[in-house]
N, C-alpha and C positions, 0 to 999 in steps of 0.2 A: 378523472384519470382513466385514458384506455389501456386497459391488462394485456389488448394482446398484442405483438411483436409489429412491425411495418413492415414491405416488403425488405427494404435497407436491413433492416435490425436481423431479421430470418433470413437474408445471404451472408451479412458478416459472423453471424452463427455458424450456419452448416460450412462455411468456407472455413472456419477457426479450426470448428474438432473437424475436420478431415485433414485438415492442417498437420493440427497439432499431434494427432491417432498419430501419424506416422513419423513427426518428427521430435513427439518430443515424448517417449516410451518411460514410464518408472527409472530402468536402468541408468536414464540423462542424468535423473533428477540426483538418483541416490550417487554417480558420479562426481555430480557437480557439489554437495557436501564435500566433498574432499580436495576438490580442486582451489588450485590458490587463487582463479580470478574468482569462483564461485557461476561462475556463467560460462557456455558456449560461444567465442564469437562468433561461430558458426550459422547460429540460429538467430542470435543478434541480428546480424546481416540479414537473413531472411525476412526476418520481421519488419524490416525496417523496409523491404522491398515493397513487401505488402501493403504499407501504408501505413501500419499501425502506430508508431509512434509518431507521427503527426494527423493521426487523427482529428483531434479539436482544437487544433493548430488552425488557423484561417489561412485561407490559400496565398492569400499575400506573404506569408511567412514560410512557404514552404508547405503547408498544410491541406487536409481536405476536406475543411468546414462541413467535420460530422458533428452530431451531435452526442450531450452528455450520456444518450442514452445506447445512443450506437457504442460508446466509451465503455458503458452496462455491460450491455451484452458480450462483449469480448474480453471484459475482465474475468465474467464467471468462467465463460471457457477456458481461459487460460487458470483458473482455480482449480477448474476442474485437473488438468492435467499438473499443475504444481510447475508451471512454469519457469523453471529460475533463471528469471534475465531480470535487471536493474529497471524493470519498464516502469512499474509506481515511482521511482525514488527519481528518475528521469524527468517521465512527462508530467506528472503532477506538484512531487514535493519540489524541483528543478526549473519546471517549463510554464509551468502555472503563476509561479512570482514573476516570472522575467514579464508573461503575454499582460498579467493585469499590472505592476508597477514601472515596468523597463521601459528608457526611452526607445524610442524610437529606432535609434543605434542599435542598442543594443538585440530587440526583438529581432531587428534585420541580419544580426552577425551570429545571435546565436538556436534561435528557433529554427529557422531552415537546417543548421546542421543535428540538432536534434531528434528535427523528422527523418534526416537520412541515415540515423545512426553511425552519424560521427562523432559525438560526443556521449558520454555518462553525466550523469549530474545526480547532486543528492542534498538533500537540508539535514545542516549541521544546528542542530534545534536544541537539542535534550543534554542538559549538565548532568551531576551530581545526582540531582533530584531530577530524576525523568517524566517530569511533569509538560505535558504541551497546552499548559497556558502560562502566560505572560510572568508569571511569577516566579519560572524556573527561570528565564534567562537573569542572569548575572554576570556574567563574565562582560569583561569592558571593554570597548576600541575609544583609545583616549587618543585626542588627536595631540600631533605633536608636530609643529609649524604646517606643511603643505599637506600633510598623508596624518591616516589611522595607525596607531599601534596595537596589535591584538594578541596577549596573553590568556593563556587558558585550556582547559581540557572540556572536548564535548563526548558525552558517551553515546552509544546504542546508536548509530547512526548508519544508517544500510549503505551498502556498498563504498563508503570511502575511500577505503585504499583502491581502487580502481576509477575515482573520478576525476572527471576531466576539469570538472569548478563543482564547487559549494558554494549554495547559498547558504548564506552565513547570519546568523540574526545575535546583535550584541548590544551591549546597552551603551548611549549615547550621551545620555543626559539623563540628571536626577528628576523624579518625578513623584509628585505626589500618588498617579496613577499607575499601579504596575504596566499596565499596557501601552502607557506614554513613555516616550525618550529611548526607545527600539529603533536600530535605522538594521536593513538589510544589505549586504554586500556579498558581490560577488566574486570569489578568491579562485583562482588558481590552485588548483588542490595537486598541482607537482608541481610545487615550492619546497625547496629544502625544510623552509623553518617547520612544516607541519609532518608533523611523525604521524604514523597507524599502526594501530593493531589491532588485529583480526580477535572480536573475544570470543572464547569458547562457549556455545550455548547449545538450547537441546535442540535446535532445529538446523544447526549449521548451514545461518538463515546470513551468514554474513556481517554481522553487525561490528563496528568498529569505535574503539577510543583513537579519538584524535585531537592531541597534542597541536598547539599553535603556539612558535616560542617565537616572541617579538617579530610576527606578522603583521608587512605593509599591508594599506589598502592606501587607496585616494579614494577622491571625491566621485571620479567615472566610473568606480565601481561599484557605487552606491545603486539598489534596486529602488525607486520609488523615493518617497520623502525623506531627509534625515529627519531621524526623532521618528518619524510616524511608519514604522515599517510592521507593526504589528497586526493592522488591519488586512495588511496583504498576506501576512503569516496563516491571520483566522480563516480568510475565506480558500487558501488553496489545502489547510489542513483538512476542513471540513468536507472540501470535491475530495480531496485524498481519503479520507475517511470512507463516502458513500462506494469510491472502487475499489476501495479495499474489504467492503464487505462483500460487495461484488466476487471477489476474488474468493472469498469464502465461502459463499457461497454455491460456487463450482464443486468445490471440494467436498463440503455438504453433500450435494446431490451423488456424486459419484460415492459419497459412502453408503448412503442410502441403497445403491443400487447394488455395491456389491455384497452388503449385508443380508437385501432380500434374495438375492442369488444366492447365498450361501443359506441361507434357511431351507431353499427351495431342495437342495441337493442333500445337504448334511441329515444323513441317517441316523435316529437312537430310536432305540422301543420300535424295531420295525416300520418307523415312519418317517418322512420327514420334518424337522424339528417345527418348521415353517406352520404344521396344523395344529401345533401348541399354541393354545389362548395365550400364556406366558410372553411365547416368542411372538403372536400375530401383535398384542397391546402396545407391546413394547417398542415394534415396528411404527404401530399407528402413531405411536407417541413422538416416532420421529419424522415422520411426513409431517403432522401438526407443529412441529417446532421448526421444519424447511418452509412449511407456508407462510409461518408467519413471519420471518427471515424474508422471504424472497416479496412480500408486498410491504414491509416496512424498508427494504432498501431499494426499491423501486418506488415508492412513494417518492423518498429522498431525494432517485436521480432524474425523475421525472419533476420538480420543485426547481432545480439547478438547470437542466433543460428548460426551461421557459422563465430563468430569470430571477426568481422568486429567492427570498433569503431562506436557507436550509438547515440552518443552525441547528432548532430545536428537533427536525428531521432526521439528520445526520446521525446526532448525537442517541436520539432513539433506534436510530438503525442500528448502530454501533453496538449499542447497549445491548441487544437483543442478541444483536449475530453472534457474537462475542460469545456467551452462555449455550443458544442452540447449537452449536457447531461443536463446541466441546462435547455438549449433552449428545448429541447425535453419535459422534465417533464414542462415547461412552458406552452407550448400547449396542455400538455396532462391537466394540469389545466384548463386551457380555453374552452375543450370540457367536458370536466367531471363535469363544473360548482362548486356548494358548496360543492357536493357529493363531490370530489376530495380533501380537506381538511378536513374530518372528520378523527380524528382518527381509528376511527374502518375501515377506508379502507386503504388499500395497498399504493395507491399515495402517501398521507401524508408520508410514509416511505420510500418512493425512493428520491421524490423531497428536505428535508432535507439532505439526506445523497449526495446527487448531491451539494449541497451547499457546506457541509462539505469537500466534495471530492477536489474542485475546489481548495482549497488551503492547500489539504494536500502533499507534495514533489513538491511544490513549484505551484504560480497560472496563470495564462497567462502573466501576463505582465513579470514576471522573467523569465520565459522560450522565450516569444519575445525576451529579452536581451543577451540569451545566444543565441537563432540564427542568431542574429544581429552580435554579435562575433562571430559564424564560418561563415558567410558570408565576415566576413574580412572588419566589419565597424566598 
């Protein structure tokens, strides 16, 4: 594996955070919690100028056949700044089932508008039980003469109430195999029959219940095989997973930075705190948990990058990021003291959304489970 960046990879960097430095400032972020769409379309648009949400889009589709890894590098940066635009629930949880199961039709009608950000998109995945493997889906689409019928409620589902379609994952058929008799469809998410509501959490990260009361589908809305739509659910969670660590990772680094910046400056005992062993270990401790974060999710997206199944990668990355990034903004509390939970500073906005993150596509101990299964226990 090479560690270090391409020339590609190091211009969509430095072109991100110069980007991003000016356009997308703390005050957007803590904004846009309170905002009903939860997003800028402002900045939306910009993004989309840039290229970035059709990035690993293929040019035939509207896209600029980058790679997963160029997708890396831009995730972090956008972590880094806390981005709040629909761009994971979009191109990956959204764009990623259409490119690998969708005909042909459909890649054509709705991938280009994605890349120009004309559309939202978001996977309607997680019930009751907010488990993302195959077990939690239960809710049914029974067919009834020419079309689907779809009752039921899906939770935690990011940005719904603002999408343009969900991909939709319901059960089809009885199966011996939880992961058999799964078909994916793509719905119209401004249908009367589907209600939203925006749930209250600690990161005012968007998440939504949505209500499906005797929702059509047919057959053209189907993504990929009936009965076999879980395969295409595994592999787009999984890239979804690797940029979302990615994304975490951002966030990571920039607390790191401002943690040693505030050691450097903050005064007690006529010195600054930063020449305390206490505060230097403490510090080490969290560069050692950013490195090993940043080459177990670069492992992952360089595996996906050239093809390779990621599964047990993924899920190692996840696991990891998950726990450092908490750990990290933990100590960055611990030297930052009270200052560090004020509102009006930065930390408070990382260290929630580190929380949030931990159990968004799934939290350590589900991902332990699944390495536990390709270890072959």
């Amino acid at each position: 594996m090479e560690f270090s960046h391409t020339v590609e990879e190091r211009m969509i960097k430095e072109a991100a955070r110069e980007f991003l430095e000016k356009e997308c400032p703390s005050d957007l972020v803590r904004e846009m919690e309170n905002d009903a769409k939860g997003f800028p379309p402002a900045l939306w648009a910009k993004i989309a100028e840039l290229g970035w949400l059709g990035l690993i889009f293929p040019a035939e589709y509207g896209g600029a056949d980058g790679s997963f890894m160029e997708l890396t590098v831009l995730m972090e940066e956008m972590g880094r700044y806390l981005v709040p635009v629909p761009f994971l629930p979009t191109v990956l949880l959204g764009g990623l089932p259409i490119l690998y199961g969708g005909t042909e039709a459909q890649k054509q009608r709705y991938l280009p508008k994605i890349a120009k950000g004309e559309l939202v998109l978001t996977m309607a995945l997680t019930e009751t039980e907010p488990a993302y493997d195959a077990s939690g889906i239960n809710i049914w689409a029974t067919r009834e003469g020419g079309h689907f019928i779809i009752r039921g409620t899906k939770l935690f589902i990011p940005y719904a109430h603002v999408a343009d379609y969900l991909v939709y994952a319901a059960r089809t058929e009885k199966s011996g195999k939880n992961e058999d008799g799964i078909t994916l469809f793509l719905i119209d998410g401004k249908m009367s029959s589907i209600g939203y509501t925006v749930l209250n959490t600690l990161a005012c990260e968007k998440l939504c219940e949505v209500a499906f009361d005797n929702v059509e589908a047919t057959e053209q809305d189907i993504i990929g095989e009936y009965n076999k739509g879980w395969e295409i659910v595994e592999k787009s969670l999984a890239q979804a997973a690797v940029a979302q660590c990615a994304f975490m990772l951002g966030g990571a680094e920039r607390v790191l930075e401002m943690t040693i910046s505030h050691a450097k400056k903050r005064v007690q005992f006529d010195r600054p705190i930063g020449s305390f062993q206490a505060i230097q270990h403490r510090c080490a401790d969290m560069k050692v948990d950013l490195e090993a974060a940043i080459f177990a999710t670069y492992e992952a997206a360089y595996r996906i990058g050239q093809g390779f199944s990621c599964t047990l990668e993924a899920s190692v990355a996840k696991a990891w990021v998950n726990q450092a990034y908490n750990r990290i903004c933990s100590s960055g509390h611990q030297i930052h003291g009270g200052g560090g939970v004020i509102k009006d500073y930065d930390m408070e906005l990382y260290s929630r959304r580190a929380k949030a993150a931990e159990v968004f596509l799934g939290d350590t101990q589900f991902h332990r489970e699944i390495i536990a299964e390709q270890l072959g226990l």
